[in-house]
N, C-alpha and C positions, 0 to 999 in steps of 0.2 A: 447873246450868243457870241463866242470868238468867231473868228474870220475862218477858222477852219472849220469850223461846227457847221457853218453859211455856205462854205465851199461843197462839202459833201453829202447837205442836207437833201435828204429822198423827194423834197417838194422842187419840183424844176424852176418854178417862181421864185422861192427861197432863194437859191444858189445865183439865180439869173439878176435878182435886185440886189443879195447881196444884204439882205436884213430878214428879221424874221417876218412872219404873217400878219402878226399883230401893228405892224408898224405901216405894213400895203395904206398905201393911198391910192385916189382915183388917178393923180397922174402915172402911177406906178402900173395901174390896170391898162393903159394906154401905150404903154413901154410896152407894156407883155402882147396885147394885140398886134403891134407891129411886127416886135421881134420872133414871134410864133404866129406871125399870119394867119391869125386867130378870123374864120369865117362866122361863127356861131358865137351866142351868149345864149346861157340857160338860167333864167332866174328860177331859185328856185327854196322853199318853203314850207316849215311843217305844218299841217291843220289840226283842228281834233284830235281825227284818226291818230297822231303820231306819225305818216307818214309823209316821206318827201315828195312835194308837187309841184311842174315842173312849167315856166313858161319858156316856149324857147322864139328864138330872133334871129334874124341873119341880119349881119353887121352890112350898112348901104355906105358908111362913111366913115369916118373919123369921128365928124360930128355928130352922127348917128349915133355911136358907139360911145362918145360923152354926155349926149344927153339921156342915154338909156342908165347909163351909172349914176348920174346924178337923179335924175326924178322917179327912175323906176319904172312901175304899170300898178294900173287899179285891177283891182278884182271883188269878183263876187263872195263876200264872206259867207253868204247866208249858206253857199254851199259846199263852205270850209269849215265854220260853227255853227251847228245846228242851234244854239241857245240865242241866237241874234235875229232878227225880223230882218224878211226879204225886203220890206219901203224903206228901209236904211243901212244897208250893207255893202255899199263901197268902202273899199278900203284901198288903200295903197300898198305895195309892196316895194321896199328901197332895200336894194344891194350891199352887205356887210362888207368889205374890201379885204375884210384879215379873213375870209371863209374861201375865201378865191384859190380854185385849182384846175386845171387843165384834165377835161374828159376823157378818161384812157378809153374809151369802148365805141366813140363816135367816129366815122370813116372822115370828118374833116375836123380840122383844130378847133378846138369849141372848148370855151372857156366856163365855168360853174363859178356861182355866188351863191350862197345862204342869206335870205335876206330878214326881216322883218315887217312886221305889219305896223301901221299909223292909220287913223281914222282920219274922216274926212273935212278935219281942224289942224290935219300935221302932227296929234299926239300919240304915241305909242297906245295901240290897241288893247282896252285894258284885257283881253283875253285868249291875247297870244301868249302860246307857250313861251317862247324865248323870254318877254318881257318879266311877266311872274316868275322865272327863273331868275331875270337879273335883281327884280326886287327883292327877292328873298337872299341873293346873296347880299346885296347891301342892308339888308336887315340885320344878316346877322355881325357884318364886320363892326355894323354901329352898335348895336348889342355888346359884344365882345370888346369894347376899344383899339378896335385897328386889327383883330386877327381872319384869316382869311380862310374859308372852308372850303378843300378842293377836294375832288374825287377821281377816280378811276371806275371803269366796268371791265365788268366778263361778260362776253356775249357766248353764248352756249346754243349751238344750233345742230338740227341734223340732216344731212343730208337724205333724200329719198332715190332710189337709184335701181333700175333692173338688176338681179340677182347675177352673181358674181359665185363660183365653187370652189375657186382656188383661193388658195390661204385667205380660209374664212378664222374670225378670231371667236373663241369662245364666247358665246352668248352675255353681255353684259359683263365686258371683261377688257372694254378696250382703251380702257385709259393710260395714255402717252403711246399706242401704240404706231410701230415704224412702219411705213412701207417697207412689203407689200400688202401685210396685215391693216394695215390702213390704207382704205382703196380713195379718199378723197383727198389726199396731202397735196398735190400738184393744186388742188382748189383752194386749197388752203393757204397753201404758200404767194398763190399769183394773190387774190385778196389781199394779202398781209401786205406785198408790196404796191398794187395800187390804193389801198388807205394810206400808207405810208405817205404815197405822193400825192397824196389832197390831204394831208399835213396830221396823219391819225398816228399819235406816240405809239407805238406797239409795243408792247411789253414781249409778250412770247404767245406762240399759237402750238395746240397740240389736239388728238386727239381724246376724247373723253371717255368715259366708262360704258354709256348708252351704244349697243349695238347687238341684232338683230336678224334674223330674213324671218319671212312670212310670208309662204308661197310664192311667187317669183319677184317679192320685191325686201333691199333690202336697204338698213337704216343704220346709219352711222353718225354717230354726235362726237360734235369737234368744238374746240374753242379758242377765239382769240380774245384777249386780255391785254387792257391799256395802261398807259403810267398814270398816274397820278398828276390832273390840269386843274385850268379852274374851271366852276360849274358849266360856264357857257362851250368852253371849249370839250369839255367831257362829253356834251350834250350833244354836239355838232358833230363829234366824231361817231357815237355808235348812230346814230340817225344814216351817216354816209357809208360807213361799214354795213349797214344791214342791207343798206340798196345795192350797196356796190356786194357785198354776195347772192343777194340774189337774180342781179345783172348776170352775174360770173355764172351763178348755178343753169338761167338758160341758156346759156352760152355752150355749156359742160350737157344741155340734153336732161340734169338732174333737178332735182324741187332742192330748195334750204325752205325748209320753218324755223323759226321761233315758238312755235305753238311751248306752253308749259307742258301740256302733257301729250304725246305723241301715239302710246298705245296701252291697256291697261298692260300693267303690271312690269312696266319697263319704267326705265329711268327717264323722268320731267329734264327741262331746261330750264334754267332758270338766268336772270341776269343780276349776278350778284354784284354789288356798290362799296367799293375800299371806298373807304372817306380818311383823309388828316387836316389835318386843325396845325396851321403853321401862323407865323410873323416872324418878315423878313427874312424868308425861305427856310426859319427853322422848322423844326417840323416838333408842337409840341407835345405829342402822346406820350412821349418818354425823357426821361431824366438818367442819371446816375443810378437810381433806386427803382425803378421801373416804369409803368403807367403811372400817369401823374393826373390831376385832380381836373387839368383839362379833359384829359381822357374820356374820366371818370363821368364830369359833367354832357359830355357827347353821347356816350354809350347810356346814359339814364333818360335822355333826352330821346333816343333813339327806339330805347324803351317803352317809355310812356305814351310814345305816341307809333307805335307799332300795331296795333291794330287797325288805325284811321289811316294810316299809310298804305296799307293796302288798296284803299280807292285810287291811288296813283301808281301803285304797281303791281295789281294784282285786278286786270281787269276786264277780263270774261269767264262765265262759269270751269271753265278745263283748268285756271289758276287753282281752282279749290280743289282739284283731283290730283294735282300737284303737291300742295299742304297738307299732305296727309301724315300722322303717324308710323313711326319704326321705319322710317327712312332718311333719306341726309335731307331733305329739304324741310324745315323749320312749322312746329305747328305749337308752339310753346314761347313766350314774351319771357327769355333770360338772355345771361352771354356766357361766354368762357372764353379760356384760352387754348385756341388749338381745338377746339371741340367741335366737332360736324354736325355733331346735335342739336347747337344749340342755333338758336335766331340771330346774335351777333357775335363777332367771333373773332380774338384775337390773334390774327397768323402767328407765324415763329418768326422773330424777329434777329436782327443781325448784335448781338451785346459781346460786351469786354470777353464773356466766359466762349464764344465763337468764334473771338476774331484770330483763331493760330490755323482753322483748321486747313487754309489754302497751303501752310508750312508743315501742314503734318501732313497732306498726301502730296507734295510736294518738295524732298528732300532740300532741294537745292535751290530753294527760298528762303528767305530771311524771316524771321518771326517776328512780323510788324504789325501794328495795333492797327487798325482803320476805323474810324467812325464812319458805319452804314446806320444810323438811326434815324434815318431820311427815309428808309425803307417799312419801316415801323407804321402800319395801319389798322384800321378796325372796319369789319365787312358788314356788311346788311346782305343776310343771304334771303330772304323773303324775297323779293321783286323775281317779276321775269318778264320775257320779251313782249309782252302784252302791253307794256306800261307805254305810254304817251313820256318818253324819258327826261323829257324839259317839265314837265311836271312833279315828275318821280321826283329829281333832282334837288326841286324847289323844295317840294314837302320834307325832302331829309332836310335842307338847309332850316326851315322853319323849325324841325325835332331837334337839331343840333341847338339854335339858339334856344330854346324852349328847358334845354339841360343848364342852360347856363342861368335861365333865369328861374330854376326849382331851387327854393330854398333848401331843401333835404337830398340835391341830386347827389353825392358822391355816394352817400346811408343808401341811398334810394339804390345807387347801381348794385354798390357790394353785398345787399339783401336778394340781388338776383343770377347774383354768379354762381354755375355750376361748373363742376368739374368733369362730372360723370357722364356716361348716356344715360340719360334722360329716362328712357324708355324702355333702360333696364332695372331703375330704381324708383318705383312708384311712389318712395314716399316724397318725392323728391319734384315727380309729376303734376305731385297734389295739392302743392304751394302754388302752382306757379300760373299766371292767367294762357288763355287761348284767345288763336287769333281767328279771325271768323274766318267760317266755313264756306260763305256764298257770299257775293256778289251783293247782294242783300241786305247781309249782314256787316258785309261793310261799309254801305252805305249808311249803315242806321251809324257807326262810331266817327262817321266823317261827321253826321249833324252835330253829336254829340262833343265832338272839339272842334267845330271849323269858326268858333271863338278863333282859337289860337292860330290858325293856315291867315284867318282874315286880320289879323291885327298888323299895326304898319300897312294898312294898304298891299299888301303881299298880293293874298287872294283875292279875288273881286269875289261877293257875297253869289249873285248872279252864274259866277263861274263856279262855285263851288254847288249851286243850285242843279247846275247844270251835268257837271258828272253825278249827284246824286241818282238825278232822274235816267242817267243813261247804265245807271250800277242795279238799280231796280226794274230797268226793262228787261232784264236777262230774265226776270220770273223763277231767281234759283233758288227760294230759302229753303225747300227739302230735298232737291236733287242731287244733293251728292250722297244722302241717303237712300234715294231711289236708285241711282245710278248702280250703286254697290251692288246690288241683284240683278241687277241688268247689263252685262257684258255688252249686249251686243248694240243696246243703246247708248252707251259709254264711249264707244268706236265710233256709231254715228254722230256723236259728242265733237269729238274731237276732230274729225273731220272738217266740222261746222268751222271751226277756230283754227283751222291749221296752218294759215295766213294772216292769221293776229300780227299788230301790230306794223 
């Protein structure tokens, strides 16, 4: 970061040390206690669930307050991992320094860490989220010789809210819409800026197409969308964006879900995954000539292991009410470019033949070339907010390296490219595989490769054991066939799930 990027950065810590997050040390956390007379520390940590859990401290000292950053606090795993036996489940939880932000929502200065878990030998807990995230990125950069696999999200939520009359928007019609037609922007926008300031890249926030009433309550889906970090950081940011909006939401008097699917016959949420494949901050999907063989080998990867993947982001029965047919959300294993139809999905990117057009609505611009191919990414639109996202994360990183090590991966992508919708062109339907329908059924394609999630020590055999058994207590392998007949069980469905993840 330049000295000005530090100066203006939205993370108060940032701007106050004077480097970025990544570089925070423990004496650095001690600067920041004094100089914001910091009374609280919240350590805090995702489990299973996917969700952040929170211990909190009131600082007695100095000393206090260094030996709590250094050694952390034990906790009870057994009742963070269900797949671990309560006679051995201490574990420890130690403080990350670069995850360190300043709680906008607590009435005294109270400082937050994202921490990790260690077992009770000092090694990293072989079944923490974070950890199998980090493993898998180091998987693949060793796989790869030196290249780095980062991602961004879209987090896609709706808001629930007592019925509003005045400029209501057309029923499933409210995509980028402005206030006043958009009644939750002021929620939106405070969000945007406290993620910002516990160090979340934002990209841009808007409203989404999903919207609604239904006797006096009514539903509005909005989205914020992050840059492009590394795994770990990708991972940390939507975990604190989901809390910190639904902090915000009671705040506001309103609900935020993530649930996938919210009500029949309206539009799901989903949490879609930009992924690029760089070395040494290039970004490799693209060349002179276009997607390039890197690409190619990610999206194949991406591919073939798109069905199994679902056990990491597609994971309570209302996901598969989501994946349904003749809609934007993905029930068919291709990609395309530009194509909403398909499962992976090449956005529009910024090339030679685009770069004039800031000079052609622009008179009184110069017509200068700029290389934006750092913007060039490739989406997984399958996942949603259900997913345990340091898992998600992991398991794309395992399918990415997994393309690079398919001897026929480039054959293998270009046999699966479409152009079309999908779902207008049957013959087109009839090549191509599906991705499961239940809970169930995705459980049976994780056995079926968790060869490939366990190699490198990535996945622990145990853990993958484990979401098995919790993808099969749902009992769904004919209920989204049931469900279809049944409206009014469907609703009762989704209800069940409306605080997923």
């Amino acid at each position: 970061m330049t000295q000005e990027q530090l100066k203006f950065n939205p993370n108060p810590l940032v701007s106050f040390l004077e480097k970025p997050m990544t570089e925070f040390t423990k004496a650095d956390m001690l600067k920041v206690i004094e100089e914001f007379q910091v009374e609280m520390i919240n350590l805090r940590y995702v489990a299973d669930d996917g969700r952040l859990k929170t211990l909190n401290f009131v600082i007695q000292s100095m000393q206090h307050a260094d030996e709590l950053l250094t050694s952390g606090e034990r906790v009870d795993g057994s009742s963070l991992f269900p797949y671990i036996e309560a006679g051995n489940s201490d574990l420890y939880v130690i403080p990350r320094f670069r995850t360190a932000f300043l709680n906008p929502f607590t009435d005294v200065p109270t400082l937050d860490l994202l921490c990790s878990y260690y077992n009770r030998d000092g090694e990293p807990f072989v079944f923490a989220p974070e950890h199998t995230l980090l493993k898998a990125a180091a998987a693949f950069t060793e796989a790869t010789g030196g290249m780095q696999f980062e991602v961004m999200g879209e987090l896609e939520y709706y808001v629930v809210a007592p019925r509003e009359d005045n400029f209501l928007t057309a029923d499933q019609h409210g995509y980028h819409a402005s206030r006043p037609f958009c009644k939750f922007e002021d929620l939106r926008t405070e969000a945007m800026r406290c993620i910002a300031a516990a160090g979340g890249c934002i990209k841009y926030g808007h409203s989404e197409v999903g919207n609604f009433t239904q006797a006096d309550t009514m539903y509005e889906q909005n989205e914020i969308e992050f840059l492009p970090t590394t795994l770990e950081a990708a991972a940390d940011q939507l975990v604190i964006a989901k809390w910190m909006l639904r902090e915000l939401a009671h705040r506001y008097g309103v609900t935020v879900t993530f649930a996938p699917k919210i009500s029949v016959g309206k539009a799901g949420s989903g949490m879609h995954i930009h992924t690029r494949v760089s070395r040494n901050g290039e970004n490799l999907y693209i060349d002179a000539n276009g997607l390039t063989d890197v690409a190619l080998r990610t999206v194949a990867g991406m591919l073939a292991l798109a069905p199994s993947l679902t056990a990491f982001g597609n994971t309570n029965p209302t996901s598969y009410l989501r994946l349904v047919p003749h809609q934007e959300a993905p029930t068919n294993v291709c990609w395309g470019d530009s194509n909403r139809s398909a499962m992976v999905r090449v956005p529009l990117g910024w090339t030679k033949k685009t770069g004039n057009m800031m000079a052609n609505c622009n008179p009184l611009e110069a017509n200068t070339q700029v290389d934006f191919s750092h913007k060039q990414t490739i989406e997984l639109r399958t996942p949603d907010g259900s997913a345990n996202v340091y898992l998600l994360l992991a398991g794309m990183a395992v399918a990415a390296r997994h393309g690079f090590e398919m001897a026929n991966a480039v054959e293998y992508a270009r046999e699966r490219y479409v152009s079309v919708n999908i779902f207008e062109h049957p013959e087109v339907l009839s090549r191509l595989d599906v991705l499961p329908d239940s809970c169930a059924a995705s459980a049976d394609v994780l056995l079926r490769d968790r060869a490939i999630y366990e190699q490198d020590g990535v996945f622990a055999p145990a853990l993958i054991d484990g979401i098995v058994a919790k993808l099969r207590a749902h009992n769904d392998r004919t209920l989204r066939a049931e469900l279809a007949a049944d409206p009014a069980r469907m609703q009762r469905m989704v209800e069940t799930f409306i605080h997923c993840g």
